[in-house]
N, C-alpha and C positions, 0 to 999 in steps of 0.2 A: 173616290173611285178612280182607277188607273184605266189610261186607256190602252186595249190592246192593238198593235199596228200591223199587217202583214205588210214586209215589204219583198219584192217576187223581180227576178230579171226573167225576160218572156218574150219570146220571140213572136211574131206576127200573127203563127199558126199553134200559139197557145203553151208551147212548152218552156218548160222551167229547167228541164234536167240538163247537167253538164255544164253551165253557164261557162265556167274558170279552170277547164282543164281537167275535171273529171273523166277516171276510166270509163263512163260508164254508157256512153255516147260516142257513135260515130264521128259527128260534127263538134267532139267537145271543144269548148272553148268558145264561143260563137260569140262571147261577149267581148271579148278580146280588141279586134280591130276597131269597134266603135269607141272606145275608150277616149275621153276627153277632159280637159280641167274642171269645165263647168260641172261636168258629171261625176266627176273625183268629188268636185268640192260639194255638192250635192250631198254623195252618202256620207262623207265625213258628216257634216253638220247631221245626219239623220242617226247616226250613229252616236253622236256625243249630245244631242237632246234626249236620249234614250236612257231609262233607269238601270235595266235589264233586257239579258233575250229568255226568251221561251223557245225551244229547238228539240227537234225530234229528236231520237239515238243517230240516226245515218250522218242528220247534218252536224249534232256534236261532236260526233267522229271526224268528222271531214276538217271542224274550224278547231277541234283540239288540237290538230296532227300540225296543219297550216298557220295561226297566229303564236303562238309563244315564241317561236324563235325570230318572230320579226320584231322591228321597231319601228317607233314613229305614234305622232297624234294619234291615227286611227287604230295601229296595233297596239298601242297602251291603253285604250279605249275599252276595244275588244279583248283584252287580256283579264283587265281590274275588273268588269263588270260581273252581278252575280249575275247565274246562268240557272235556270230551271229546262229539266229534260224530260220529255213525256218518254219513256219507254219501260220493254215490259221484263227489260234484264238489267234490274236496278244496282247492277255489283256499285264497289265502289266507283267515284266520277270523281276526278279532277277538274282541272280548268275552272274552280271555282264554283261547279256546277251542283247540284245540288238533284236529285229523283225527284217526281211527280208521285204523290202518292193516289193510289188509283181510286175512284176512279178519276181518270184523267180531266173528263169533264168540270168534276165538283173541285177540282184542284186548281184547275186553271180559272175558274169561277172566283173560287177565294182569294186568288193572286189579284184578280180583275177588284174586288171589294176592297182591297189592302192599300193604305195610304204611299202613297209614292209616285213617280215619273213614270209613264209612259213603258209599258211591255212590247218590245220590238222584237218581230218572229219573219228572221230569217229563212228562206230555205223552206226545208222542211217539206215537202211538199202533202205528204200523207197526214200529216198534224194541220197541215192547213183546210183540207179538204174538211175534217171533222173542227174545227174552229166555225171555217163557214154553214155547216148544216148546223150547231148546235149555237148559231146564231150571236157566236163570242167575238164575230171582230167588229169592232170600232171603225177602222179606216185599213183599207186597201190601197195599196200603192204599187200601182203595177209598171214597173220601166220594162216599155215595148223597144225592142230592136228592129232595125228593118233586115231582117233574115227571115226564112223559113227553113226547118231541117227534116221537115217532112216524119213528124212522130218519135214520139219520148213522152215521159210523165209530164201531165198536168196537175194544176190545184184545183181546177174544177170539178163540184161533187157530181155523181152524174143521179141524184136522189128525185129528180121531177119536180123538186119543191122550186117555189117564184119566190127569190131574193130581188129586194127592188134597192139600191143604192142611190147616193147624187152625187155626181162629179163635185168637188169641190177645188179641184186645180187641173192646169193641161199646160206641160211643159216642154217646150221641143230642146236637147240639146246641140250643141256643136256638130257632134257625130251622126245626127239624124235619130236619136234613140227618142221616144215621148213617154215621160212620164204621167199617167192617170193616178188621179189621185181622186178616191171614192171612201164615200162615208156609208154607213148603213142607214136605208130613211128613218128617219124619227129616232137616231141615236144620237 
C-alpha cells in the first residue's frame, strides 16, 4: 500500500493560497522572503523520495506552465514523475499526467492500494480538503511561515467531523518557517 502525503506551504492564519507568486492573492508570494538552504534542501529530498504527485486541475495548471522550462535536481524530478489529476475537464494532459477516473474518491483509493513509492500531493487546496474528509491522507506536512495575510483559501474541511492526528516531527528552519509533520492516528 502506497502512502499518500499532503505537503502544504501555510502561513500562521491558516492559508495556502499564493505561496510563489500567484495572481491570485494580494500578498502573493509570502513564501518568498523566508526562503533558506535548509529549506530548499528539505523539499528537494521530499520531492525525490516521492513516486508521484496527485494534483488538482488549478494546481496542474500552475506546475505544467512553471517546471518544464526549468532545470536542475528538483526540476528534473518534478518534470519525469508520473502525475495523476483529479478534475472534472479530463481533455487531454500533458506533463506526463494522466485524469482521475471518477469517482475521484475510488481512484485515488486504488492509487493508495497500488504497489509503489509514496503519492505526494502538492497544492491543490480543494483536493485536499476532500482527501482529509474522506480520510485518505496518511501524513500531513504543513511548512508554517511566520506571516499572516489576513484571508485566502485554506485545506481545512469545514464538515464538523473530529480528525485526531500525532505529530510525528517539528522542524524549525533557518528562516523561522516550522515544519509539522502529522500522521493520521492509527494509520
Amino acid at each position: 500500500m502506497r502512502r499518500l502525503i499532503v505537503t502544504e506551504f501555510m502561513t500562521l492564519d491558516g492559508v495556502v493560497e499564493a505561496p510563489g507568486g500567484e495572481p491570485t492573492h494580494r500578498h502573493s508570494g509570502w513564501t518568498i522572503p523566508f526562503s533558506s538552504d535548509d529549506l530548499r534542501a528539505f523539499k528537494l529530498q521530499e520531492v525525490l523520495e516521492a513516486e508521484s504527485l496527485l494534483l488538482g486541475r488549478r494546481t496542474y495548471e500552475q506546475f505544467a506552465e512553471a517546471w518544464p522550462p526549468r532545470d536542475g535536481e528538483f526540476a528534473d524530478k518534478m518534470n519525469a514523475m508520473p502525475k495523476a489529476v483529479a478534475t472534472s475537464r479530463p481533455a487531454e494532459l500533458g506533463w506526463n499526467a494522466t485524469a482521475l477516473e471518477p469517482p475521484v474518491r475510488s481512484s485515488v483509493q486504488s492509487l493508495k492500494d497500488g504497489d509503489g513509492g509514496p503519492l505526494l500531493v502538492a497544492g491543490s487546496a480543494s483536493l485536499v480538503r476532500s482527501l482529509l474528509v474522506w480520510g485518505l491522507v496518511d501524513e500531513l506536512r504543513l511548512l508554517v511561515y511566520p506571516v499572516m495575510v489576513g484571508g485566502g483559501i485554506r485545506i481545512f474541511p469545514d464538515d464538523r467531523e473530529k480528525w485526531t492526528f500525532e505529530l510525528t516531527e517539528l522542524r524549525r528552519f533557518e528562516s523561522g518557517a516550522v515544519l509539522h509533520t502529522y500522521r493520521l492516528a492509527g494509520s
